[in-house]
mmCIF file of the N, C-alpha and C atoms, coordinates in Angstrom:
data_MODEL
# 
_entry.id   MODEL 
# 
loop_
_atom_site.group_PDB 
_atom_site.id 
_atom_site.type_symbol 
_atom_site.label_atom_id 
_atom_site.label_alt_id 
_atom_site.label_comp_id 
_atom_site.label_asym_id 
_atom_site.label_entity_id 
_atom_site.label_seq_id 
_atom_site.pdbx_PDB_ins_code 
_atom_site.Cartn_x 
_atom_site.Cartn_y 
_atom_site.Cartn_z 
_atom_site.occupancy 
_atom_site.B_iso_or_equiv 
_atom_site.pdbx_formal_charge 
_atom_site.auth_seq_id 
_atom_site.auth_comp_id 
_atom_site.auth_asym_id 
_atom_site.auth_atom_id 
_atom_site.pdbx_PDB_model_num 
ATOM 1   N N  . UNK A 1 1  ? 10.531  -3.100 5.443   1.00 0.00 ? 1  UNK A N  1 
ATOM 2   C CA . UNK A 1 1  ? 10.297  -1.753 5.887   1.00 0.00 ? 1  UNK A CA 1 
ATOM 3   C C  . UNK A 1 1  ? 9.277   -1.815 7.009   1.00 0.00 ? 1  UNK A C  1 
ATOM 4   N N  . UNK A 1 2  ? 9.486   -0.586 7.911   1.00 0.00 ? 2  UNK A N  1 
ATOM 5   C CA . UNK A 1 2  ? 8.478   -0.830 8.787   1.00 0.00 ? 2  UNK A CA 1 
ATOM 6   C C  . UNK A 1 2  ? 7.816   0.344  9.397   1.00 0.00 ? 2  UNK A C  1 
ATOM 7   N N  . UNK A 1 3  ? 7.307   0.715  9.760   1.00 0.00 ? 3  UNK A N  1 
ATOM 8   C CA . UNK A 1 3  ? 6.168   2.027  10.379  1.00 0.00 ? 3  UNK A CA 1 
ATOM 9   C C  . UNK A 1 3  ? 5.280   1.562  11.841  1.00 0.00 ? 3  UNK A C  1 
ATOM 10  N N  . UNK A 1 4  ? 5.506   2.739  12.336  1.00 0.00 ? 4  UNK A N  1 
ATOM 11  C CA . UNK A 1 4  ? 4.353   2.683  13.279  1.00 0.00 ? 4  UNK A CA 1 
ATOM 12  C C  . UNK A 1 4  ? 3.224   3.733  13.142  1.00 0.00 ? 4  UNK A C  1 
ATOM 13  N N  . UNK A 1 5  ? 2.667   3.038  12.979  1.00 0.00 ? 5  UNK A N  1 
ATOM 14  C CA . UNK A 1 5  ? 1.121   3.451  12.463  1.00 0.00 ? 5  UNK A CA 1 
ATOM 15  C C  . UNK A 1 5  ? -0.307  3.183  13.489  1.00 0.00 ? 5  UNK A C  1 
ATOM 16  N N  . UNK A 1 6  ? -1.279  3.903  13.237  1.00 0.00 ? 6  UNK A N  1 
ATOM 17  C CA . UNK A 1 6  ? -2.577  3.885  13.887  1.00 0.00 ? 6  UNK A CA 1 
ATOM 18  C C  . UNK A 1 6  ? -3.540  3.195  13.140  1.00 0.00 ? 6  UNK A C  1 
ATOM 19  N N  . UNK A 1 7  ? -4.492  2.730  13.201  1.00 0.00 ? 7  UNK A N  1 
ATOM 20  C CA . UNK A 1 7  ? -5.428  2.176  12.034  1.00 0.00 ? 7  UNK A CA 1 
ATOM 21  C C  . UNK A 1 7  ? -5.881  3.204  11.416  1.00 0.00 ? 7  UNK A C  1 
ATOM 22  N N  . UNK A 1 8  ? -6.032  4.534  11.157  1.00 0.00 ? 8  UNK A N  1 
ATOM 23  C CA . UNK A 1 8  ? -6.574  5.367  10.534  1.00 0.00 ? 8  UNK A CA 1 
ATOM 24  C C  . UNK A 1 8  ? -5.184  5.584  9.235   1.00 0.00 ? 8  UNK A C  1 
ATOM 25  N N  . UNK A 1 9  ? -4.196  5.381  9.722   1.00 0.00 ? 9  UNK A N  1 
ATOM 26  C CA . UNK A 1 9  ? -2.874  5.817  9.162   1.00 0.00 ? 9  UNK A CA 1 
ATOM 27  C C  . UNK A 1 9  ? -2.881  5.001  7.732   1.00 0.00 ? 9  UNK A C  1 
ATOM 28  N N  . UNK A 1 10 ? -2.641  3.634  8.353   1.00 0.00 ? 10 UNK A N  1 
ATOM 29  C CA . UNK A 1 10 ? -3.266  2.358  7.712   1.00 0.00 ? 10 UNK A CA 1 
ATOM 30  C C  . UNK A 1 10 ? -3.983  2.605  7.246   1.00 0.00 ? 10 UNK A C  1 
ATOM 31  N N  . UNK A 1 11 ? -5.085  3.051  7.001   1.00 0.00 ? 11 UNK A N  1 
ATOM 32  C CA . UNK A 1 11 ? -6.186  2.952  5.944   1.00 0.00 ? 11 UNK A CA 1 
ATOM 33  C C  . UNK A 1 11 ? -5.473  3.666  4.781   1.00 0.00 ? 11 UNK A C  1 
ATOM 34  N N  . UNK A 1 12 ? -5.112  5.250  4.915   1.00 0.00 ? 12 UNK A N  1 
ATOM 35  C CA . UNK A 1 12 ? -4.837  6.448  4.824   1.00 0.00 ? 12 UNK A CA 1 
ATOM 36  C C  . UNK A 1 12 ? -3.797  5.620  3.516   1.00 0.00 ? 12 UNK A C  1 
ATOM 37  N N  . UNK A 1 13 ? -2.851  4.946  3.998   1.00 0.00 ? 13 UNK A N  1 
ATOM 38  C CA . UNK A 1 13 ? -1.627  4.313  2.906   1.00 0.00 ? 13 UNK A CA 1 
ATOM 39  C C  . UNK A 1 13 ? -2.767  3.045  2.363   1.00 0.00 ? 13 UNK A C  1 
ATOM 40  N N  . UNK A 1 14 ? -3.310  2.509  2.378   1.00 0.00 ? 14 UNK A N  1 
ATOM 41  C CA . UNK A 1 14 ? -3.714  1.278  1.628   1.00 0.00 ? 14 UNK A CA 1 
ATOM 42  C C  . UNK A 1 14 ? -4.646  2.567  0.152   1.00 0.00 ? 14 UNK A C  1 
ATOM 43  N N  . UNK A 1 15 ? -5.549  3.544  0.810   1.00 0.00 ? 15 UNK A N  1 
ATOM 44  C CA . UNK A 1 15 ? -6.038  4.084  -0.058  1.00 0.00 ? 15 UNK A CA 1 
ATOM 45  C C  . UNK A 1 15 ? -5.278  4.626  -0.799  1.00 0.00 ? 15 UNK A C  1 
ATOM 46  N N  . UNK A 1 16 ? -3.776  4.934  -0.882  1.00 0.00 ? 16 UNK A N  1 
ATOM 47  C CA . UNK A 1 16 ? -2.996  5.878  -2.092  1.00 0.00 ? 16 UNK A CA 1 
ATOM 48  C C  . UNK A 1 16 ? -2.473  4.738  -3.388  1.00 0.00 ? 16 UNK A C  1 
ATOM 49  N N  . UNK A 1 17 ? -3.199  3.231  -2.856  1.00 0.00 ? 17 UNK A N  1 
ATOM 50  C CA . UNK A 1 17 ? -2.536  2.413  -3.445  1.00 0.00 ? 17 UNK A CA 1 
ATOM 51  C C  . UNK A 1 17 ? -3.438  2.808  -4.787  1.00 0.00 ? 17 UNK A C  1 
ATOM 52  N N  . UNK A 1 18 ? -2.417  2.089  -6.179  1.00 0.00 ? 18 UNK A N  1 
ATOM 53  C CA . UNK A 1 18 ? -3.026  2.804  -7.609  1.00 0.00 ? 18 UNK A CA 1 
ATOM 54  C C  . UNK A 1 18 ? -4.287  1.682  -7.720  1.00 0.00 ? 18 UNK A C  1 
ATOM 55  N N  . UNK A 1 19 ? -4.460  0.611  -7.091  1.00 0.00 ? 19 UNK A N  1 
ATOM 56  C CA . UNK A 1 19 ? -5.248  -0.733 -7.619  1.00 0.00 ? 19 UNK A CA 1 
ATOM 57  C C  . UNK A 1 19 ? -6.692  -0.078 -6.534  1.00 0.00 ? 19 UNK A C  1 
ATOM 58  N N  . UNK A 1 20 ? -6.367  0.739  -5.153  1.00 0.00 ? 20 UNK A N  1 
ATOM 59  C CA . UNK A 1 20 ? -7.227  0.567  -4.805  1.00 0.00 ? 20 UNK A CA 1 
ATOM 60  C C  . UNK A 1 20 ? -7.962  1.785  -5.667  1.00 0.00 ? 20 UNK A C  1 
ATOM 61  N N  . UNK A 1 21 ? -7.433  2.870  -5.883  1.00 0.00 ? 21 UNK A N  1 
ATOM 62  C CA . UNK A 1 21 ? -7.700  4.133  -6.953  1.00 0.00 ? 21 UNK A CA 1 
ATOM 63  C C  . UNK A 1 21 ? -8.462  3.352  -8.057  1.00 0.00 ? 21 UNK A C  1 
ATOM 64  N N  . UNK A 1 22 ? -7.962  2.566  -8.633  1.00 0.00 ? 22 UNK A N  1 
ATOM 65  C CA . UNK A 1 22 ? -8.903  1.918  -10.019 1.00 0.00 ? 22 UNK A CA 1 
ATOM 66  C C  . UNK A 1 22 ? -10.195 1.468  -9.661  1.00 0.00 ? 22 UNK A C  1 
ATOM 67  N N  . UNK A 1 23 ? -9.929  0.634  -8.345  1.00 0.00 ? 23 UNK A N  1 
ATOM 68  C CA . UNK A 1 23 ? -11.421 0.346  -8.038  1.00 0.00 ? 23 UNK A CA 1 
ATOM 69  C C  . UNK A 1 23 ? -12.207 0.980  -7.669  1.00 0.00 ? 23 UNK A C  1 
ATOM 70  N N  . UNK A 1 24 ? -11.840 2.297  -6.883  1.00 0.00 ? 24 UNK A N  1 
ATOM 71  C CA . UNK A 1 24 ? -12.645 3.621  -6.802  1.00 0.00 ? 24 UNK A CA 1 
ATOM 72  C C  . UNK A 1 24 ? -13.286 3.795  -7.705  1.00 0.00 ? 24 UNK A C  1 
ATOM 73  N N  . UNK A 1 25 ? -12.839 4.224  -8.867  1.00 0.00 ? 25 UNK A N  1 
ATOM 74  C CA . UNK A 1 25 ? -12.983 4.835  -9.813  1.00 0.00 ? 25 UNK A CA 1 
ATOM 75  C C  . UNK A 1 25 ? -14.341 3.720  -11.195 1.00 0.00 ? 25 UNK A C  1 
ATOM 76  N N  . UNK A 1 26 ? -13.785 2.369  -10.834 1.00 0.00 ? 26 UNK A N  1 
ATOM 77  C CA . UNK A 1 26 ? -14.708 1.249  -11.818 1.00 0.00 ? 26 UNK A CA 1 
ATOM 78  C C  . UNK A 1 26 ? -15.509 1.223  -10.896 1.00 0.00 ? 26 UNK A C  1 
ATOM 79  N N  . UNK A 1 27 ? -16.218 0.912  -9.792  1.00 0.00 ? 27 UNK A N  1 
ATOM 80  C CA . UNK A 1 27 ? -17.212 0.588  -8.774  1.00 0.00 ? 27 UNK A CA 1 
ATOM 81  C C  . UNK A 1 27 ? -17.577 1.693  -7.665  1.00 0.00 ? 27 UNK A C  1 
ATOM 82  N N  . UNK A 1 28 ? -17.191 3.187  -8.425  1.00 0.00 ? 28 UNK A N  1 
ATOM 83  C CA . UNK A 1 28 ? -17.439 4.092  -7.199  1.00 0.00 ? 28 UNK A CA 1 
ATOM 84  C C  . UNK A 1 28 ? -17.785 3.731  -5.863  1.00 0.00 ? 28 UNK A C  1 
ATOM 85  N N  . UNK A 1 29 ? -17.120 3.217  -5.266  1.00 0.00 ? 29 UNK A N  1 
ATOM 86  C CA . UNK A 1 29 ? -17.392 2.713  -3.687  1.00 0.00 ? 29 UNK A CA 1 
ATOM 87  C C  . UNK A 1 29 ? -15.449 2.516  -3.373  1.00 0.00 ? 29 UNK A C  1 
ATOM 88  N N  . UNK A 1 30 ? -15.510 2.771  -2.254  1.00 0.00 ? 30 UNK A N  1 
ATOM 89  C CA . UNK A 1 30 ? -14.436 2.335  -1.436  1.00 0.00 ? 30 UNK A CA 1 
ATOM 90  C C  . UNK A 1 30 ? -14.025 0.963  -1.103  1.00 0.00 ? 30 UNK A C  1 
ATOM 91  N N  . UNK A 1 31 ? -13.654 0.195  -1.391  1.00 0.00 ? 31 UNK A N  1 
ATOM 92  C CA . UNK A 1 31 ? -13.183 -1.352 -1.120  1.00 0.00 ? 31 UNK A CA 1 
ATOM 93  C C  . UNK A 1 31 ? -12.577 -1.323 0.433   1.00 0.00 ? 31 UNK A C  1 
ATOM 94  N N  . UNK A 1 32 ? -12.132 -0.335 0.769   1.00 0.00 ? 32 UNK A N  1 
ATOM 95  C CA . UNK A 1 32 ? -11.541 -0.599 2.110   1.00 0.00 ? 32 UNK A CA 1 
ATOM 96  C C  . UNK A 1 32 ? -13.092 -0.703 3.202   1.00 0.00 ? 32 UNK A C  1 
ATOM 97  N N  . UNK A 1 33 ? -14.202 -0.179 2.567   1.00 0.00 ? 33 UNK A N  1 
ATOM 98  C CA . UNK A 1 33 ? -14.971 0.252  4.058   1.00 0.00 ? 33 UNK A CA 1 
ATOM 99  C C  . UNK A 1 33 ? -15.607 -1.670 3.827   1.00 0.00 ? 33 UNK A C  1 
ATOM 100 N N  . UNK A 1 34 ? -15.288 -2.280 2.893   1.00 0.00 ? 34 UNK A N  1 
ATOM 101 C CA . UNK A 1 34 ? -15.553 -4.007 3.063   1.00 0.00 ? 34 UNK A CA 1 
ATOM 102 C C  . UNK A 1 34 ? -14.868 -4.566 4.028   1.00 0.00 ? 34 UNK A C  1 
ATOM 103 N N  . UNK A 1 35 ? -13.701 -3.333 4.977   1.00 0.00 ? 35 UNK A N  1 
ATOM 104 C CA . UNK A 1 35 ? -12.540 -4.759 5.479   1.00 0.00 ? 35 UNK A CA 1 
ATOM 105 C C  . UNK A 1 35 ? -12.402 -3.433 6.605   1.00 0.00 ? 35 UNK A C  1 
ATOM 106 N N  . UNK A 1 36 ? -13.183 -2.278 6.827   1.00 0.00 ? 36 UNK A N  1 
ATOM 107 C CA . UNK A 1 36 ? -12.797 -1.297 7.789   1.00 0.00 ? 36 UNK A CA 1 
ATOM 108 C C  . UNK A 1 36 ? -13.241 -1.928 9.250   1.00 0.00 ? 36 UNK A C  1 
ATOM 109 N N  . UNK A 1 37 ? -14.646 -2.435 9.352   1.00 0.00 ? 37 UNK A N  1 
ATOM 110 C CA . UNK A 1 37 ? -14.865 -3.446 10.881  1.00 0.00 ? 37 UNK A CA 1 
ATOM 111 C C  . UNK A 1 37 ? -14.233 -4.513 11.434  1.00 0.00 ? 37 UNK A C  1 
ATOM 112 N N  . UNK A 1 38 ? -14.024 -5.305 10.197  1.00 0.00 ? 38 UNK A N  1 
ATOM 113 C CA . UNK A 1 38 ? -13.110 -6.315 10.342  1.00 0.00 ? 38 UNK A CA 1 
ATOM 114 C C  . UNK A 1 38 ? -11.997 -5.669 10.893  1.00 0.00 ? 38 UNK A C  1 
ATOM 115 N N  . UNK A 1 39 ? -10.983 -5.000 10.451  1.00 0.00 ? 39 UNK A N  1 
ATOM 116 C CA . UNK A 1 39 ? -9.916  -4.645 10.987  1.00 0.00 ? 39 UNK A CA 1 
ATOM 117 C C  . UNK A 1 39 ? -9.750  -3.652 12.505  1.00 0.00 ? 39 UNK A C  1 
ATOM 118 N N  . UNK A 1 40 ? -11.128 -2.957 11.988  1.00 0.00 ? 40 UNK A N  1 
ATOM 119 C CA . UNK A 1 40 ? -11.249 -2.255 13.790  1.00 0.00 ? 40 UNK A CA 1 
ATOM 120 C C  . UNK A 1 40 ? -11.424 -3.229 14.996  1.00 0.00 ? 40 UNK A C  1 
ATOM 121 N N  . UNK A 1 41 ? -11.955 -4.579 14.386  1.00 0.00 ? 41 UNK A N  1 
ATOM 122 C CA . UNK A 1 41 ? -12.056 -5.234 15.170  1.00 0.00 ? 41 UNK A CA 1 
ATOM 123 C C  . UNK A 1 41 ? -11.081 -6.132 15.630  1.00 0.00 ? 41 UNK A C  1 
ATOM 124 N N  . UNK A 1 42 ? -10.405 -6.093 14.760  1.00 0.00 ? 42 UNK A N  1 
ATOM 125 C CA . UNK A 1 42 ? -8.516  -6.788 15.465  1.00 0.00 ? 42 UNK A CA 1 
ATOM 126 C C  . UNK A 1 42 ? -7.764  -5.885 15.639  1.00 0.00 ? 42 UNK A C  1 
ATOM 127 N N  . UNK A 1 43 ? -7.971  -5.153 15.316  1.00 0.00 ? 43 UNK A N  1 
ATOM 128 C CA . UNK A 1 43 ? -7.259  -3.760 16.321  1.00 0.00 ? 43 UNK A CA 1 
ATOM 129 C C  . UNK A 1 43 ? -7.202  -2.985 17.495  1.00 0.00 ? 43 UNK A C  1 
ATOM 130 N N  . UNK A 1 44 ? -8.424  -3.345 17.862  1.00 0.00 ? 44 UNK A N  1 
ATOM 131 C CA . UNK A 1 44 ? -9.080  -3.226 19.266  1.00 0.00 ? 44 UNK A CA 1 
ATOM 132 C C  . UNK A 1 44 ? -9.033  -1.602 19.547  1.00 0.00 ? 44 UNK A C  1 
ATOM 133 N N  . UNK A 1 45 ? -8.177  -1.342 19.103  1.00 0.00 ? 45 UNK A N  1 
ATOM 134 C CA . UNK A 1 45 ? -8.071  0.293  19.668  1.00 0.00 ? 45 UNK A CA 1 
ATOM 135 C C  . UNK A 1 45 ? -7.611  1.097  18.380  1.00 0.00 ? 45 UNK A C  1 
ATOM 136 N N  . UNK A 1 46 ? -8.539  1.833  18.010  1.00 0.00 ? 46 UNK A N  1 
ATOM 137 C CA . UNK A 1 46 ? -8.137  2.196  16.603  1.00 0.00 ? 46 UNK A CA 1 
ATOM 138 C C  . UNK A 1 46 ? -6.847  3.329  16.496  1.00 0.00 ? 46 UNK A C  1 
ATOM 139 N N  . UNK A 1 47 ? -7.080  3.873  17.700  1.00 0.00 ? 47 UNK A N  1 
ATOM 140 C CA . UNK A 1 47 ? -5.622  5.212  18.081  1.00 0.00 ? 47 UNK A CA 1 
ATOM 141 C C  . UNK A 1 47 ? -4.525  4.460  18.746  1.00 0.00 ? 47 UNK A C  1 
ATOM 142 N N  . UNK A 1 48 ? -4.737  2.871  18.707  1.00 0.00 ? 48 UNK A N  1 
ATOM 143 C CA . UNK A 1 48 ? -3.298  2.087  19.175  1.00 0.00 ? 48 UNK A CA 1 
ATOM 144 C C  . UNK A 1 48 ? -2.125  2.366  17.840  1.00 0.00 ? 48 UNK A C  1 
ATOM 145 N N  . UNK A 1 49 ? -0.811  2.728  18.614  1.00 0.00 ? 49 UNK A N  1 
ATOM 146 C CA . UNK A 1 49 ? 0.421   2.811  17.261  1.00 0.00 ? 49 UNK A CA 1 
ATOM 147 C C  . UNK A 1 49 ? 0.552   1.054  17.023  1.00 0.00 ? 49 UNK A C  1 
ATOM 148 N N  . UNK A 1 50 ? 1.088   0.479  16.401  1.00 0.00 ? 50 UNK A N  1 
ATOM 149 C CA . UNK A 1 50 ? 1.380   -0.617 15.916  1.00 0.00 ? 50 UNK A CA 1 
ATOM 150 C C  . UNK A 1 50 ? 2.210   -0.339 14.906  1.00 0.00 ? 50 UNK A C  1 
ATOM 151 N N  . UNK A 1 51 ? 2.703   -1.551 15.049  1.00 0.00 ? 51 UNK A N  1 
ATOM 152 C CA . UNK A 1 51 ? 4.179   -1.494 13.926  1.00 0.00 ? 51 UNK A CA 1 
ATOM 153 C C  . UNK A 1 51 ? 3.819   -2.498 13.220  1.00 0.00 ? 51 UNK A C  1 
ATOM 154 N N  . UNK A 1 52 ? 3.709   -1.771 11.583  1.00 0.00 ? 52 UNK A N  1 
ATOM 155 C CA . UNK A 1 52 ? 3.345   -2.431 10.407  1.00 0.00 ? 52 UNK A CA 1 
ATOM 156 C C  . UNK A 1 52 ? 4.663   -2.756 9.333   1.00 0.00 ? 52 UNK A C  1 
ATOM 157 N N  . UNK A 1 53 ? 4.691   -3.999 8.890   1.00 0.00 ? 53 UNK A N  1 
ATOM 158 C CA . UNK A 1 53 ? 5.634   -4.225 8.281   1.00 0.00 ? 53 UNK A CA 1 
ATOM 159 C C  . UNK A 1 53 ? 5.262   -4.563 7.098   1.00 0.00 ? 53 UNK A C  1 
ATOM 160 N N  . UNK A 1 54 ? 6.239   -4.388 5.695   1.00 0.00 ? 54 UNK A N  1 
ATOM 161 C CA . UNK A 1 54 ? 5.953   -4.971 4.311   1.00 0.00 ? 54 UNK A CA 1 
ATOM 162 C C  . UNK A 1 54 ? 7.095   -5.210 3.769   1.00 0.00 ? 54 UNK A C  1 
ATOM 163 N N  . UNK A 1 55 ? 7.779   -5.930 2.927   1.00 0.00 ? 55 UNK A N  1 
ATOM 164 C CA . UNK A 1 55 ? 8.502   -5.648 2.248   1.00 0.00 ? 55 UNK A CA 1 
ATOM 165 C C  . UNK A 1 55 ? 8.944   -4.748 1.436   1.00 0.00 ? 55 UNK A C  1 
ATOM 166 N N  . UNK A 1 56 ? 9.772   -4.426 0.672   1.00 0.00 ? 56 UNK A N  1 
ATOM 167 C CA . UNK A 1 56 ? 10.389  -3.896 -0.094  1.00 0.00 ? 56 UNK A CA 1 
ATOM 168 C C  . UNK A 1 56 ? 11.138  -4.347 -1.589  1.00 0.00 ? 56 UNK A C  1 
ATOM 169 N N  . UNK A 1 57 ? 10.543  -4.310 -2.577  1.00 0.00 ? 57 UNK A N  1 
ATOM 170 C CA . UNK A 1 57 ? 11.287  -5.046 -3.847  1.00 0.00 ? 57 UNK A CA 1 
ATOM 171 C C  . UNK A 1 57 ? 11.543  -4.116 -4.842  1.00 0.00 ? 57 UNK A C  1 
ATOM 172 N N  . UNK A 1 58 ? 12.495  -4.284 -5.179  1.00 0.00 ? 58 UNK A N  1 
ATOM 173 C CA . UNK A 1 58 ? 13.056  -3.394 -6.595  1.00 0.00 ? 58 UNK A CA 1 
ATOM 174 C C  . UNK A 1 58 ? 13.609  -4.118 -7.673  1.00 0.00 ? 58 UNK A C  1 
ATOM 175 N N  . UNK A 1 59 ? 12.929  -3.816 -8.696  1.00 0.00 ? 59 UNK A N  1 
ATOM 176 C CA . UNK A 1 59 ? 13.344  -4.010 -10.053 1.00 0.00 ? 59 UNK A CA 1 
ATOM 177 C C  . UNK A 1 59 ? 14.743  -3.448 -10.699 1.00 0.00 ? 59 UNK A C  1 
ATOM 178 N N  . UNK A 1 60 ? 15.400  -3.885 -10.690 1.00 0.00 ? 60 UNK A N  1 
ATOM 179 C CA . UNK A 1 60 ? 16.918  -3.046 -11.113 1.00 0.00 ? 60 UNK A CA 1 
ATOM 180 C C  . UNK A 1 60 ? 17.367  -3.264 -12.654 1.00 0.00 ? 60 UNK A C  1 
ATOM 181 N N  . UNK A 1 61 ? 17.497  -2.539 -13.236 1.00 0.00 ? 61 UNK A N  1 
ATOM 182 C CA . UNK A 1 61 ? 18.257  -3.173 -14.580 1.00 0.00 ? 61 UNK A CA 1 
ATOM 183 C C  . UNK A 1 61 ? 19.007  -2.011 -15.213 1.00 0.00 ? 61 UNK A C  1 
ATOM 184 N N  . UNK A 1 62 ? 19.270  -1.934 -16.199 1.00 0.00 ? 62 UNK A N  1 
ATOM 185 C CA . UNK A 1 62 ? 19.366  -1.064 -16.994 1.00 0.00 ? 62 UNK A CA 1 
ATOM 186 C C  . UNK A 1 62 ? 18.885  -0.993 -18.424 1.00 0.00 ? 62 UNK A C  1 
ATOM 187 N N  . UNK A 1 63 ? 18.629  -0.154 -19.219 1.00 0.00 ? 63 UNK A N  1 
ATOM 188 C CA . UNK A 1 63 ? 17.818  -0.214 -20.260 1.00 0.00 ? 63 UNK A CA 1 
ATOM 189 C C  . UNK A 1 63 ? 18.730  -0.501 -21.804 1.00 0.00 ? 63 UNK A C  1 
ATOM 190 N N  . UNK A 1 64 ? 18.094  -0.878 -22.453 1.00 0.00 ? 64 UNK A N  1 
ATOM 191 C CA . UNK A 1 64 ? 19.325  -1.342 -23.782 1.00 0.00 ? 64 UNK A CA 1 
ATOM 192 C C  . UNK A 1 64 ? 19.486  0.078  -24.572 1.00 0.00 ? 64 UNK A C  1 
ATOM 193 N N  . UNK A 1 65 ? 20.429  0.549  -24.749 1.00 0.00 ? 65 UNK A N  1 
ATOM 194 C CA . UNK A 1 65 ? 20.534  1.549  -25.514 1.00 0.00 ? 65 UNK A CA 1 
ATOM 195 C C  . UNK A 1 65 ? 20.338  1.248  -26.768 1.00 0.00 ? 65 UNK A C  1 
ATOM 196 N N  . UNK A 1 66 ? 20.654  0.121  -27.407 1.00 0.00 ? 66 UNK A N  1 
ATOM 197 C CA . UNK A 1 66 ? 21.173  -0.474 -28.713 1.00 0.00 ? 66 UNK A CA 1 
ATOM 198 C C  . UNK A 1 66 ? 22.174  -0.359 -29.584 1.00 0.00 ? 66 UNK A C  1 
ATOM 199 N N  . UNK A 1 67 ? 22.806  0.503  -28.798 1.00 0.00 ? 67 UNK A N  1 
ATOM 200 C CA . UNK A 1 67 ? 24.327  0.776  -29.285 1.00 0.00 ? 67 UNK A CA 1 
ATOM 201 C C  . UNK A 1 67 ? 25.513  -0.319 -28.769 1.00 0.00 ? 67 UNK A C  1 
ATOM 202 N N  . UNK A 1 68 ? 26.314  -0.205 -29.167 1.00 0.00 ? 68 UNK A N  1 
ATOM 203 C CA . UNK A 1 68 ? 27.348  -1.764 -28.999 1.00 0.00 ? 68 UNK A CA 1 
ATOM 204 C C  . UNK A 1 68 ? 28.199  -1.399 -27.882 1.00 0.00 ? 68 UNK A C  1 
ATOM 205 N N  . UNK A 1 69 ? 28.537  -2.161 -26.931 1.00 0.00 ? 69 UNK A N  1 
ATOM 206 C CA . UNK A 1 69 ? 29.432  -1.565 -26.173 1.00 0.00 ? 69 UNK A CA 1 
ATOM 207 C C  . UNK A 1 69 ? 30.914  -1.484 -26.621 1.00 0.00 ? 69 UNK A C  1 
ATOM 208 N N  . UNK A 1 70 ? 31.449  0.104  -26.049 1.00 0.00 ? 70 UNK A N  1 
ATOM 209 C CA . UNK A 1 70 ? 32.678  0.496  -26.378 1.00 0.00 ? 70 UNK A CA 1 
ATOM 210 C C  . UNK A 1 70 ? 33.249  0.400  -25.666 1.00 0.00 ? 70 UNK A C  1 
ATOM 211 N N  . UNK A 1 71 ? 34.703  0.001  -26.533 1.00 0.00 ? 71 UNK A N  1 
ATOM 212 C CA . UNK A 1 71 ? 35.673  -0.636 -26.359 1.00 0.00 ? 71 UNK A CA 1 
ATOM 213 C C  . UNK A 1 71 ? 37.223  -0.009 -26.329 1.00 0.00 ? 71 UNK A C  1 
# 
């Protein structure tokens, strides 16, 4: 998958993540503002769009009913 994004945008989606929410929440502090210079600083331009990419994975199955299949 892919997006074009700003570094503010980027932040904006890393913070809705649920792991970064937990750590909010156990260490009241933000974990991103540990990695916010660093990244302004390879970004060079924080209102530059850039195209961010990640994968995509899905779990597929189906669930056991426990009934037998019919026949």
């Amino acid at each position: 998958m892919t997006a074009r994004w700003n570094l503010e945008r980027l932040l904006a989606y890393l913070r809705t993540w649920s792991s970064t929410q937990r750590f909010i929440a156990a260490e009241t502090t933000d974990p991103l503002n540990q990695i916010r210079d660093e990244l302004h600083r390879v970004w060079e331009n924080a209102a530059q769009m850039r195209t961010v990419t990640w994968p995509v994975v899905l779990r597929v199955g189906i669930k056991d009913s426990g009934e037998s299949p019919k026949e």
